[in-house]
N, C-alpha and C positions, 0 to 999 in steps of 0.2 A: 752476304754483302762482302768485296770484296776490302782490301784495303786501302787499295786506290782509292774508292769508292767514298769510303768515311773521310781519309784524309783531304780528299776536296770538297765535300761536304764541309768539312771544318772550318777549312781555308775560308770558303765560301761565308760562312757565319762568320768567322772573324772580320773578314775587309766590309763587310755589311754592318757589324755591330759598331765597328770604328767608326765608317763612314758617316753612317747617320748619326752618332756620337757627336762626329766633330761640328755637325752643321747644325745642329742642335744646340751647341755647345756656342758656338758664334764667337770663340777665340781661340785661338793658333800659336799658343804659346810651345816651346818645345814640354815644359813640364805637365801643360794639358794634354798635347799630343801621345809621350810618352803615358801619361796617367790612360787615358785611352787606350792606346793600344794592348797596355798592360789587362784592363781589364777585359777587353776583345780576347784577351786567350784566355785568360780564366772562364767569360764564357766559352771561349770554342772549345776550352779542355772538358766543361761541362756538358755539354752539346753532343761532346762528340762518345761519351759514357754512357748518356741516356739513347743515344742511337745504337750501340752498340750492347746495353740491355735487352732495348727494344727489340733487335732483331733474333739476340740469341735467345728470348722467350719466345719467338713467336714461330723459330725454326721447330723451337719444340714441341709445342701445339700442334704444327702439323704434321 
C-alpha cells in the first residue's frame, strides 16, 4: 500500500468520524467542533497504525 493510499484512507476516516460526530452531537459550538475534530485525528492517527500493521503482516504471509 502505497502512501498516498493510507494518507487518504485517513483523511477519509477523519472527515467521516467528525461528520457524524457533529450530527450526533446536535451542537455547533466552536469548542464542540474543535473537541471533534481533535478526536477525528486521534482516531485517524489510530486507524491509520492498524492499516499499516495490517498490511505489513499480511505482505509477510504471502
Amino acid at each position: 500500500m502505497s502512501i498516498k493510499r493510507l494518507v487518504l484512507q485517513v483523511l477519509a476516516a477523519v472527515i467521516l468520524y467528525v461528520g457524524i460526530s457533529l450530527i450526533l452531537e446536535k451542537e455547533y459550538t466552536n469548542d464542540i467542533i474543535l473537541r471533534e475534530i481533535l478526536e477525528g485525528v486521534v482516531f485517524g492517527l489510530l486507524y491509520g497504525v492498524f492499516i499499516w500493521f495490517r498490511e505489513k503482516f499480511r505482505n509477510k504471509k504471502n
